[in-house]
BAFI-3210 file (N, C-alpha, C; in Angstrom, 3 decimals, decimal comma, padded with zeros to 6 digits):
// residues 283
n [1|2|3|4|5|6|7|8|9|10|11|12|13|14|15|16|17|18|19|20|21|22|23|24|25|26|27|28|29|30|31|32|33|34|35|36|37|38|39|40|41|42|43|44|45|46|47|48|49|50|51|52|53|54|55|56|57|58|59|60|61|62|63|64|65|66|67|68|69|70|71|72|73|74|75|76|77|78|79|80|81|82|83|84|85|86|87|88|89|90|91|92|93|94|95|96|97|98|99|100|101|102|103|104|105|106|107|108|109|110|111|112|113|114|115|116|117|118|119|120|121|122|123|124|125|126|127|128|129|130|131|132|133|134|135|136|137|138|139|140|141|142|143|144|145|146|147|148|149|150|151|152|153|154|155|156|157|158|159|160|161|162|163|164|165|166|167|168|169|170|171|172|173|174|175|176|177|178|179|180|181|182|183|184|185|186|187|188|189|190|191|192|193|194|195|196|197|198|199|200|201|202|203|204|205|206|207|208|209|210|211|212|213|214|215|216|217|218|219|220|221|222|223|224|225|226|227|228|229|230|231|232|233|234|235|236|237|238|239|240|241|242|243|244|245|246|247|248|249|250|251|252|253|254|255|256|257|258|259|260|261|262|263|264|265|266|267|268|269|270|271|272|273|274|275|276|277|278|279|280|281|282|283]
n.u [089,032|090,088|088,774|089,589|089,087|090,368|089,786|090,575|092,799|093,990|093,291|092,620|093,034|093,057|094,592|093,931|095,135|093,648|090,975|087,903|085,058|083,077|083,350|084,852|083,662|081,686|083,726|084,808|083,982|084,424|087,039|088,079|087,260|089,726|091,841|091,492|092,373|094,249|096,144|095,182|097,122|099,383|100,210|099,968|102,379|105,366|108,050|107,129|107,316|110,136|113,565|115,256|118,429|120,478|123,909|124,750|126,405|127,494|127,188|128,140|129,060|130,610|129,746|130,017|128,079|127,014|128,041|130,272|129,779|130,206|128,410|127,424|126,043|124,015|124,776|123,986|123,841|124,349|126,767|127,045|123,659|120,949|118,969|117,977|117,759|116,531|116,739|114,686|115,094|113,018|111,597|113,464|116,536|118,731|118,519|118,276|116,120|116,299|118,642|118,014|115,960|117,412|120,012|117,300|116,296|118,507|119,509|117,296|118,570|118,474|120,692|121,393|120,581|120,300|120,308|121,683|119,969|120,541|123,184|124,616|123,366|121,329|118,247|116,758|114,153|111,092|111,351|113,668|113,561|111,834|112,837|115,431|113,902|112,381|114,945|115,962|116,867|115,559|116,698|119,443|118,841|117,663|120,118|121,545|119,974|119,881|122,377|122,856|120,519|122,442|124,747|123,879|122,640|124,809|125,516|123,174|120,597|117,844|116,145|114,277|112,699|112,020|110,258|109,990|107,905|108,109|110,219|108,908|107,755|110,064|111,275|109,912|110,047|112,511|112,255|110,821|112,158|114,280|113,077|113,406|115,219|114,621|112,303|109,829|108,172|108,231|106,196|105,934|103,538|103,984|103,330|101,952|102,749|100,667|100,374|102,084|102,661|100,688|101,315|104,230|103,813|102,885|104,795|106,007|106,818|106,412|105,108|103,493|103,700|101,453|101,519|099,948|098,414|095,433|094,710|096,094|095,431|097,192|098,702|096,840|094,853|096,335|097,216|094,646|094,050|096,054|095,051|092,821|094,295|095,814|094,087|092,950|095,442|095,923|097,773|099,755|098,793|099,014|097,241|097,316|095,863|096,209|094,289|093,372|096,073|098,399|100,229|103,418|103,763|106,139|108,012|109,921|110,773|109,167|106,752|107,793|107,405|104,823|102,772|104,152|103,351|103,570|102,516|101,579|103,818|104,608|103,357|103,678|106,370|105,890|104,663|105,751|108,152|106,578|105,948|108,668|109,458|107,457|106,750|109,303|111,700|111,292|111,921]
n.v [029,076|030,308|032,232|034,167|035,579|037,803|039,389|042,314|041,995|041,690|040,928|038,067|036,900|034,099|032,109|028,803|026,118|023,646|024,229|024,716|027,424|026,838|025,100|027,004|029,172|027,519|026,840|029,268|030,643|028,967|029,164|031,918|032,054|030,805|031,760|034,538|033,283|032,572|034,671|036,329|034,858|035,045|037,524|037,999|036,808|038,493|037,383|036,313|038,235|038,351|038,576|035,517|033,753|033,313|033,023|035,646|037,503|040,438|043,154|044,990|043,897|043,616|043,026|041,617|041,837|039,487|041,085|042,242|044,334|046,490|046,116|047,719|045,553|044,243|042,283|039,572|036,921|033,417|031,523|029,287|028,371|026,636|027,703|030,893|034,365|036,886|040,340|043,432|046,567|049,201|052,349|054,492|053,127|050,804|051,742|052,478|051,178|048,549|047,561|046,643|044,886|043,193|042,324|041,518|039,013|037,402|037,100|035,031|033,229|032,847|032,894|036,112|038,637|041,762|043,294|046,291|048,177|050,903|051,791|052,555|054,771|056,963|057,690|059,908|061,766|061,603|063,401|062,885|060,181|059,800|060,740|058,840|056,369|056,597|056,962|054,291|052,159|048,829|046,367|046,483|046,397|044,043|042,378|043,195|041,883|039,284|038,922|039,024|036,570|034,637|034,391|033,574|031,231|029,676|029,042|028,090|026,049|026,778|029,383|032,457|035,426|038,631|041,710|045,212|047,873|049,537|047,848|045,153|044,411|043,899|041,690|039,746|040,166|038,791|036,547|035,294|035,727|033,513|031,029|028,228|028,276|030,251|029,898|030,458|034,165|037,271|039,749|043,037|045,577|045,980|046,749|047,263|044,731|043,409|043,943|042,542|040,195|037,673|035,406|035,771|035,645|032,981|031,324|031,346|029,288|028,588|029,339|032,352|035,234|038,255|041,063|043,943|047,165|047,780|050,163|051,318|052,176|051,445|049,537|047,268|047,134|045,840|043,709|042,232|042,458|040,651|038,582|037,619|036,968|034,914|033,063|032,032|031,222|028,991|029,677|029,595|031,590|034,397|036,607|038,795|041,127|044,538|045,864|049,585|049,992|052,360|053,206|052,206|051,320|050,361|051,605|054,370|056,677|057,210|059,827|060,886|059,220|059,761|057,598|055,246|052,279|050,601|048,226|047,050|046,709|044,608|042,694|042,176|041,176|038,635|037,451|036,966|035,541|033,310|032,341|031,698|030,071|027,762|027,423|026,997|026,004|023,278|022,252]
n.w [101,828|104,925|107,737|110,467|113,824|116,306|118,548|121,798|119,928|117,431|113,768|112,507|108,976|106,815|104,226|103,587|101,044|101,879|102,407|103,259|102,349|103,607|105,779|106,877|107,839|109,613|111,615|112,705|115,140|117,161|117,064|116,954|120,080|120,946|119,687|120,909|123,657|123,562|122,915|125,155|127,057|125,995|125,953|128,934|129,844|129,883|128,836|126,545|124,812|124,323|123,206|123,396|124,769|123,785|122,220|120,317|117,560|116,299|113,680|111,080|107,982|104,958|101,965|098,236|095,078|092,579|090,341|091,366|092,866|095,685|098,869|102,245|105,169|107,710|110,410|113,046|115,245|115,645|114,150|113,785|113,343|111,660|110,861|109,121|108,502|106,025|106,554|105,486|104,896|105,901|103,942|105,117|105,250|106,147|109,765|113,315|114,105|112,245|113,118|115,580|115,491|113,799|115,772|117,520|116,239|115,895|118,652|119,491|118,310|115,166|111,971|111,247|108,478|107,602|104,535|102,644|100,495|099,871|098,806|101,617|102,292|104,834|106,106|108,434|108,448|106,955|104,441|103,305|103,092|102,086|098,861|098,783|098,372|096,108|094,210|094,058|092,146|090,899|089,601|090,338|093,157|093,451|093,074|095,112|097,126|096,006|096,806|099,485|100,181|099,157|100,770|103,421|102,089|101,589|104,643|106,493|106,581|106,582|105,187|105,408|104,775|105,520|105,506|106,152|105,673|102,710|102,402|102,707|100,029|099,186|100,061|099,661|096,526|096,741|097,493|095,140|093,226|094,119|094,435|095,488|097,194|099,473|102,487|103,405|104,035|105,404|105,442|106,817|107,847|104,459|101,313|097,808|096,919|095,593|093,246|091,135|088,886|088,333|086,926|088,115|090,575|090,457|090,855|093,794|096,339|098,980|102,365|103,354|105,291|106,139|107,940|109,455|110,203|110,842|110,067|108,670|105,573|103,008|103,226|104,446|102,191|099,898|101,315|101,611|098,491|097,612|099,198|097,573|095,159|096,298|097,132|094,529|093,245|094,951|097,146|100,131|102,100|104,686|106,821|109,506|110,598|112,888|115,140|115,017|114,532|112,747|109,759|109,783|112,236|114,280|113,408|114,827|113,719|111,976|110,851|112,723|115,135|115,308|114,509|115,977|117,670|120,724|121,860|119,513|118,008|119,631|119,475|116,639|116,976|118,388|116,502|114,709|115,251|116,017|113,165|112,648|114,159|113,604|111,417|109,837|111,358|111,512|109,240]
ca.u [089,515|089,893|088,965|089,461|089,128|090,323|089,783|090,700|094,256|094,248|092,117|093,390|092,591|094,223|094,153|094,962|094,766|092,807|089,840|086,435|084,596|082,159|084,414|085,771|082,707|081,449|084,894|084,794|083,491|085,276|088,704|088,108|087,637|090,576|092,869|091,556|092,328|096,097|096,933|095,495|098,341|100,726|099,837|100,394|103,229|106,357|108,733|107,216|107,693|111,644|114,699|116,040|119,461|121,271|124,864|125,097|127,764|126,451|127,835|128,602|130,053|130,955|129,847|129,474|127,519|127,945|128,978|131,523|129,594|130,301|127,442|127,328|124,785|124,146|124,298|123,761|123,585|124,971|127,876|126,116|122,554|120,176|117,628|118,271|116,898|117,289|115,494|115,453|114,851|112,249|112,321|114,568|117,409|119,171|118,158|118,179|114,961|116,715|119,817|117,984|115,329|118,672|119,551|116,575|115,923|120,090|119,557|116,418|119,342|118,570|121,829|120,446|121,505|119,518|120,856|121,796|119,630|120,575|124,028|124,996|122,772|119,767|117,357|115,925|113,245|109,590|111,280|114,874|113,726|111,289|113,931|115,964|113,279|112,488|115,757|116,015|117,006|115,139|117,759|121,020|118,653|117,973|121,425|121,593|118,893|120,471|124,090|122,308|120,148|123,445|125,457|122,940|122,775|126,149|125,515|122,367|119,828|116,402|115,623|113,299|113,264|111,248|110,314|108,795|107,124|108,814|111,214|107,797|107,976|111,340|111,428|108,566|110,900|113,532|111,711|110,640|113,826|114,757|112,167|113,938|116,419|113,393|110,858|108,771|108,807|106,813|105,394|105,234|103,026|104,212|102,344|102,027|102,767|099,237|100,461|103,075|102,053|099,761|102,792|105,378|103,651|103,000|106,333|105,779|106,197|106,374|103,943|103,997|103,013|101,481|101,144|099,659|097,663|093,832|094,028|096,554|095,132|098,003|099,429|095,730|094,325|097,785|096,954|093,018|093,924|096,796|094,615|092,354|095,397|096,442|093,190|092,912|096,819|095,851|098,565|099,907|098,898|097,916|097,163|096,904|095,452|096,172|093,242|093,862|097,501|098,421|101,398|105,063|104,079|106,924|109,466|109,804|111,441|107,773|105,897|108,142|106,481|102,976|102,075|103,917|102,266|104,475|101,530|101,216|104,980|105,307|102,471|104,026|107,059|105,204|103,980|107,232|108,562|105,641|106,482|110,249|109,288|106,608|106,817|110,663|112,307|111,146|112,123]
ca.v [030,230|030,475|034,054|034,024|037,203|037,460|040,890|043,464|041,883|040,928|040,053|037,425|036,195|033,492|030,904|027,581|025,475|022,414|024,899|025,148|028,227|026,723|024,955|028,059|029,481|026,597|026,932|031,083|031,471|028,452|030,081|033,250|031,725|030,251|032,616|035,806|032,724|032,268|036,341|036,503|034,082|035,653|038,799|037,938|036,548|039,412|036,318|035,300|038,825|039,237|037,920|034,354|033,755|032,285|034,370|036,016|038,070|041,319|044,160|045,740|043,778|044,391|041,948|042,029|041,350|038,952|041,841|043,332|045,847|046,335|047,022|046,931|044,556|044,272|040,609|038,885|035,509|032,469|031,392|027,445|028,508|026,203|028,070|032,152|035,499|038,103|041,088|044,078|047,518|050,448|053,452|055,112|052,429|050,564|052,443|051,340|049,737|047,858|047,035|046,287|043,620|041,954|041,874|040,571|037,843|036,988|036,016|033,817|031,793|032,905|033,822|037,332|039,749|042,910|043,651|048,251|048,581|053,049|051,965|053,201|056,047|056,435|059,050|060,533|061,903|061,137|063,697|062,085|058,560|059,354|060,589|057,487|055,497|056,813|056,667|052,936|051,339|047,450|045,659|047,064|046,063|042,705|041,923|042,898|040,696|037,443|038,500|038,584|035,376|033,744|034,778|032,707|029,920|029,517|029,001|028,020|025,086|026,978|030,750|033,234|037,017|039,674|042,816|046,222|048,719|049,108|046,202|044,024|043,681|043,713|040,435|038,730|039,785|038,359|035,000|034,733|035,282|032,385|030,611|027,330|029,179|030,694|028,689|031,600|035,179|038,227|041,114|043,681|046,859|046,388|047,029|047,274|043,126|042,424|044,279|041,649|039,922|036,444|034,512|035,722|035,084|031,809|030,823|030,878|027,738|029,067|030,467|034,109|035,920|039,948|042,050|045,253|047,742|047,792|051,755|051,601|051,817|050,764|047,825|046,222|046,801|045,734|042,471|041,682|042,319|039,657|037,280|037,269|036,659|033,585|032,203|032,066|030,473|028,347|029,799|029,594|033,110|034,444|038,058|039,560|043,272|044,678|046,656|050,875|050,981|052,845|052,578|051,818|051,617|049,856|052,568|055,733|057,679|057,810|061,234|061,813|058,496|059,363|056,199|054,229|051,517|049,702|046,596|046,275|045,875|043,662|041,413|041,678|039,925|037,626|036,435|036,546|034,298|031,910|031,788|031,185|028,833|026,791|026,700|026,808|025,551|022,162|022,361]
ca.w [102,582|106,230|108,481|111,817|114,235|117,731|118,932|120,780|120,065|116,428|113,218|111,572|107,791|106,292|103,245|103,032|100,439|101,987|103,487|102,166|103,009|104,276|107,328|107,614|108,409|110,803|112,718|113,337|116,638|118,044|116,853|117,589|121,144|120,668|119,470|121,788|124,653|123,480|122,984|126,413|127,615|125,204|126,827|130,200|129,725|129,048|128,558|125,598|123,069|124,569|122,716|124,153|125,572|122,536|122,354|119,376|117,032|115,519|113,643|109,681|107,158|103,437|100,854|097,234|094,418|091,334|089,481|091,681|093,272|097,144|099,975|103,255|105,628|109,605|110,753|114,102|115,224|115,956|113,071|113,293|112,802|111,178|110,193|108,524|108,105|105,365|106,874|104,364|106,154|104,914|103,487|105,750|104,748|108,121|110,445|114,356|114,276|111,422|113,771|116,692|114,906|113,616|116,591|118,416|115,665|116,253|119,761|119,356|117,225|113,777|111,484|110,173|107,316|107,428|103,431|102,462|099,229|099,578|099,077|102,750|102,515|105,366|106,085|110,042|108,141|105,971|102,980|103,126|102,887|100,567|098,038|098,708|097,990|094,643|093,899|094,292|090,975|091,065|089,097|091,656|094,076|093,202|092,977|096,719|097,820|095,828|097,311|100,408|100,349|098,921|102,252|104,246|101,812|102,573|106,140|106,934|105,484|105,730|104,816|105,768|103,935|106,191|104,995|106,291|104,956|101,410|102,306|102,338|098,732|098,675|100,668|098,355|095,453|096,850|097,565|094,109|092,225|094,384|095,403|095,693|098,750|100,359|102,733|103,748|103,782|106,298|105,112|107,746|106,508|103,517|100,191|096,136|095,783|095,001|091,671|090,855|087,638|088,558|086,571|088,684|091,452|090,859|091,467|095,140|096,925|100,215|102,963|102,927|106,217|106,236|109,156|109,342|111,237|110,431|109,763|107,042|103,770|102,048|103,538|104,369|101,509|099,255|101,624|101,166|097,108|097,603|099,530|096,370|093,999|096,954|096,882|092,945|092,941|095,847|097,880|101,612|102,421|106,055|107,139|111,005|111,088|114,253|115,609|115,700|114,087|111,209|108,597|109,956|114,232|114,858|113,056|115,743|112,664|110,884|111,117|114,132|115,936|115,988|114,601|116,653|118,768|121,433|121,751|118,218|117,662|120,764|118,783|115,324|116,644|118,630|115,135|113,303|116,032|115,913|112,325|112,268|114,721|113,531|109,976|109,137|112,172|111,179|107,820]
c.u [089,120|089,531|088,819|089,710|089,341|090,962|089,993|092,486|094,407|093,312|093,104|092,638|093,555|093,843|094,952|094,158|093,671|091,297|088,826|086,124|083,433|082,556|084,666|084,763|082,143|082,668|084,906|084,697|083,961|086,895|088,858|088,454|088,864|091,757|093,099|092,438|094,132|096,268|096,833|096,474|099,233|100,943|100,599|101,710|104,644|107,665|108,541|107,714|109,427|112,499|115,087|117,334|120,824|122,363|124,739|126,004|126,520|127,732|127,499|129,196|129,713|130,488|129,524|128,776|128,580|128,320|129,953|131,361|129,489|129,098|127,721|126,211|125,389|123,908|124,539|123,309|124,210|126,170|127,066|124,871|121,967|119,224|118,438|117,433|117,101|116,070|116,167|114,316|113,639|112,481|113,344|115,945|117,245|119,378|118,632|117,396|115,622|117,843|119,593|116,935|115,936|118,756|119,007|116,275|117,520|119,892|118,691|117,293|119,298|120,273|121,087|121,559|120,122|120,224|120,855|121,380|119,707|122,128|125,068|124,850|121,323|119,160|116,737|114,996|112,372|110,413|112,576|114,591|112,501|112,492|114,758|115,117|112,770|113,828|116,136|115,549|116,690|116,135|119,020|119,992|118,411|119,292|122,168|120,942|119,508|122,110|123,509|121,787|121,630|124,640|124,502|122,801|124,097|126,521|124,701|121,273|118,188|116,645|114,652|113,688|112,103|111,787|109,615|108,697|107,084|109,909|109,958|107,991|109,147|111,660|110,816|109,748|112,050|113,235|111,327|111,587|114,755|113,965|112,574|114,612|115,096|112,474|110,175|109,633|107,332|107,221|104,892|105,163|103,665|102,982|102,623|102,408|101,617|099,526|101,522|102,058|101,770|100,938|103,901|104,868|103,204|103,825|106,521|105,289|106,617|105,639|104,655|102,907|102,477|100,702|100,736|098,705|096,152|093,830|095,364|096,646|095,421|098,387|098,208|094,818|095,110|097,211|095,586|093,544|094,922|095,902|093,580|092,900|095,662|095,440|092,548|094,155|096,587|097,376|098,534|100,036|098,040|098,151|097,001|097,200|095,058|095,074|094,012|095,187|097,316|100,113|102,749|105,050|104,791|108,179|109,210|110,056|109,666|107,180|106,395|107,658|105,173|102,467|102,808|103,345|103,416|103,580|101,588|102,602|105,174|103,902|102,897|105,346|106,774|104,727|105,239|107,823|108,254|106,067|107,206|110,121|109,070|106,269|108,124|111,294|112,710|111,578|113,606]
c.v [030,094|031,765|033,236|035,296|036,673|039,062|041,063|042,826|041,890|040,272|039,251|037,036|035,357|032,732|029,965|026,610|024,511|022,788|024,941|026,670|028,003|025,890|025,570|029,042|028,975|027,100|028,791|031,583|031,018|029,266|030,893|032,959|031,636|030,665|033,810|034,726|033,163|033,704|036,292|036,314|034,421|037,196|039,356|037,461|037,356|038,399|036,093|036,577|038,808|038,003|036,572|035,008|033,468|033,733|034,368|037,167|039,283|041,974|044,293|044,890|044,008|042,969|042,542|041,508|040,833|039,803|042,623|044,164|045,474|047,032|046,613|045,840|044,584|043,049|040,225|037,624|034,391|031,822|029,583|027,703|027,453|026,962|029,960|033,119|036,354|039,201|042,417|045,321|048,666|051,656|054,689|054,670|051,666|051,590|051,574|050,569|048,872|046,756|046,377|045,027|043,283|041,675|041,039|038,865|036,674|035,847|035,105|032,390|031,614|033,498|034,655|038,037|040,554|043,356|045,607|048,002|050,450|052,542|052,739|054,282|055,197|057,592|059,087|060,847|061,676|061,446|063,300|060,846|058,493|059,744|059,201|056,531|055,362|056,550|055,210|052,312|049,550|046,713|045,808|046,037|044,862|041,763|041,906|041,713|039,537|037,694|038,315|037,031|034,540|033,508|033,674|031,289|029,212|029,047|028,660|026,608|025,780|028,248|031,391|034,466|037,433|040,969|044,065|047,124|048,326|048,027|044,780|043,183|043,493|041,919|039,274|038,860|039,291|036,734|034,347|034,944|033,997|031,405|029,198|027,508|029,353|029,913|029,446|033,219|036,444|039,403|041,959|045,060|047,196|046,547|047,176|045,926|042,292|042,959|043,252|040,550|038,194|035,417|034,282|035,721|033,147|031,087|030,672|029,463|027,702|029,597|032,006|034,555|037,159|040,119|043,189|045,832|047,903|049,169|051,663|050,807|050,930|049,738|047,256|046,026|046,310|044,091|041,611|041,523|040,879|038,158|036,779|036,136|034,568|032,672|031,652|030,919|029,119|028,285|029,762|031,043|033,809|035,918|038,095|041,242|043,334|045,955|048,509|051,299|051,344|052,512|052,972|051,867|050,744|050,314|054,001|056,431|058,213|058,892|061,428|061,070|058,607|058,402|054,868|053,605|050,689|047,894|046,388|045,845|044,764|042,453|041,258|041,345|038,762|036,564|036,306|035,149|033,556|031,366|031,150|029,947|027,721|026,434|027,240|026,349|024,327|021,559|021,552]
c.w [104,036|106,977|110,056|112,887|115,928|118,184|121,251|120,207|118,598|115,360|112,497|109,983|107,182|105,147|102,967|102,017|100,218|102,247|102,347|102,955|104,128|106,019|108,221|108,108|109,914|111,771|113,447|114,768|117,768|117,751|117,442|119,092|121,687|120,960|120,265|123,182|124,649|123,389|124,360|127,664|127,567|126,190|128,129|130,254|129,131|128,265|126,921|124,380|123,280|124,213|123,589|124,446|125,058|122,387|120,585|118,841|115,988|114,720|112,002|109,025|105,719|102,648|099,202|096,355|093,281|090,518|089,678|092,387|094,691|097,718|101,368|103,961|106,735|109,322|112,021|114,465|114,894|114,655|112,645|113,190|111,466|110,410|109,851|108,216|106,849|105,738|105,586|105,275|105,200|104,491|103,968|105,454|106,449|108,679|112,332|114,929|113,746|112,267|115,219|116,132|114,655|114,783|117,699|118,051|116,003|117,255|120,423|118,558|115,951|113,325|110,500|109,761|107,084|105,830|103,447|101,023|098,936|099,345|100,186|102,953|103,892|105,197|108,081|109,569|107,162|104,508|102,885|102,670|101,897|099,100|097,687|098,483|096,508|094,004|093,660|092,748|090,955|090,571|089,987|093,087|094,276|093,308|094,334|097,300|097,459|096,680|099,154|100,948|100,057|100,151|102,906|103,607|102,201|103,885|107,049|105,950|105,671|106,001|105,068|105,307|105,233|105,907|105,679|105,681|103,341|101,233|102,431|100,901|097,820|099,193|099,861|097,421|095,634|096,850|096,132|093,019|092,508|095,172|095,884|097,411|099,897|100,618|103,101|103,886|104,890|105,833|105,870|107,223|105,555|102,116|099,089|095,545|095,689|093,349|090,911|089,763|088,312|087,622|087,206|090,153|091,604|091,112|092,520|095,363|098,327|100,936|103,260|104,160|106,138|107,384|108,892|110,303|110,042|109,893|108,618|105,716|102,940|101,995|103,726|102,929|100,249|099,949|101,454|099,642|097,295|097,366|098,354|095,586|094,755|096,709|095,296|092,183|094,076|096,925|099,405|101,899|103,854|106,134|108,338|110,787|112,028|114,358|115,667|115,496|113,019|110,724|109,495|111,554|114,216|114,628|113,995|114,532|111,874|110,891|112,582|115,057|116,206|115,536|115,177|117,655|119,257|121,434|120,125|117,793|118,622|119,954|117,530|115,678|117,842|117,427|114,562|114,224|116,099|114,370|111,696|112,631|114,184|112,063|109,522|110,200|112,098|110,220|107,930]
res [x|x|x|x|x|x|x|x|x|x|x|x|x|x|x|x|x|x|x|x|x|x|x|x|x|x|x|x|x|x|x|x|x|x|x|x|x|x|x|x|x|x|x|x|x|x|x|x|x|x|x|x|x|x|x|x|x|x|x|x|x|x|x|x|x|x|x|x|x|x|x|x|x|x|x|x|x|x|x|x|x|x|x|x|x|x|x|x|x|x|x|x|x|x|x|x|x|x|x|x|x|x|x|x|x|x|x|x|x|x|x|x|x|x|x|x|x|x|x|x|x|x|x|x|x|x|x|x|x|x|x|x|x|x|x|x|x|x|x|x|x|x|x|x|x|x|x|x|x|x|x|x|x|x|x|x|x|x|x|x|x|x|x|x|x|x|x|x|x|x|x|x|x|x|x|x|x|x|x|x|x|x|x|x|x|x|x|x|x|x|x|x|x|x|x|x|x|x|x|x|x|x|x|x|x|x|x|x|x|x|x|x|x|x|x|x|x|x|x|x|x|x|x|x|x|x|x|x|x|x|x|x|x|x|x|x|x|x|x|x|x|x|x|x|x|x|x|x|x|x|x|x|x|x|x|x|x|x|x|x|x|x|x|x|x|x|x|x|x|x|x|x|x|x|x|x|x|x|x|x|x|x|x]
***
């Protein structure tokens, strides 16, 4: 197991396979160095959180599943794309966070599909989108996610799922119904797939990113239980808890925005981007 902390920007924890603890110990203080050095850069630099230049094609279209059943999906981004997104939106449904992270990921040069698991229902508010979220039949929704990923296989040679909140572990389950399709997958404050049965997670053969804010509960501690489970499976599993946020700062719709944080979203896609980048780009 690896930890590495680089405050005030960012703690990170991660696990890789090859690490002893005891390495990962020795190494700590140089990292940290390290890592506070590079945010600082990142920091200064507004260039580096804002969309590239790459033209891209957005908008609504209709697809359906293998059994017939029609949904819609937002997509953006280049028609030749190499590399692919499937982002899957939270409990609000697509929303315009939802439409504007397509989007942004679009004109970095990804071909993205934000997938509609409400069947073209959303919600503006906490007790709307909780309804719709209960509501949310797993099997219907599954069947989105593969007509989804299958749109992109189609069109793209490597994969990436990203999830927030409750689309966290919608993204994981989407990666492991196909884990072949999928080369990684991010988990932003999402939570409840440390409960996912130690069988069906071993089916992961992909690194698996989670983001979250240090003050919510759910999604950090949903990610510490994980990193257990990763380090037990000897999985590619990394965590960054951002200092002082709480659950969904990067959705305005949440309790009316009081937990959003503008720095902590402008650092959780700083990381998604390093990700797409640097471990699927290559791929």
């Amino acid at each position: 197991m690896q930890t590495y902390l680089s405050l005030p920007f960012v703690a990170v924890l991660a696990h890789c396979p090859q690490a002893s603890p005891r390495n990962s110990l020795r190494a700590l203080l140089g990292l940290a160095l390290l890592l506070g050095l590079v945010a600082l850069l990142l920091r200064a630099d507004p260039a580096a959180a804002e969309p590239g230049g790459v033209s891209a094609e957005r908008g609504f279209i209709s697809l359906s599943t293998s059994n017939g059943r029609k949904f819609r999906a937002f997509v953006a981004g280049p028609q030749d794309a190499t590399v692919g997104a499937m982002l899957v939106h939270d409990y609000f449904g697509i929303s315009d966070s939802t439409t504007l992270s397509v989007a942004r990921l679009g004109t970095l040069g990804y071909r993205v599909i934000a997938v509609d698991l409400y069947g073209g229902k959303s919600a503006t508010s906490d007790e709307e989108a909780t309804r719709l979220m209960k509501a949310l039949d797993q099997d219907a929704a599954d069947e989105v996610l593969q007509a989804g990923l299958d749109y992109l296989k189609n069109r793209v040679r490597t994969i990436a799922t990203v999830g927030f909140s409750m689309g966290g572990l919608q993204a994981l389950i989407a990666n492991l119904n196909d884990p072949v399709a999928v080369a990684g997958t991010v988990i932003v404050y999402g939570g409840s797939y440390q409960n996912l049965s130690p069988a069906r997670v071993g089916l992961l053969q992909s690194p698996v990113l989670a983001i979250a804010g240090a003050e919510d509960d759910w999604a950090a501690s949903s990610a510490l239980e994980f990193l257990e489970l990763a380090r037990a499976r000897y999985l590619d599993f990394s965590l960054y808890l951002h200092p002082r946020a709480g659950h969904a700062y990067a959705q305005p719709l949440f309790h009316g925005g009081a937990n959003y944080s503008a720095e902590a979203t402008r650092l959780t896609w700083l990381l998604i981007d390093d990700f797409l980048a640097h471990r699927l780009a290559g791929l």
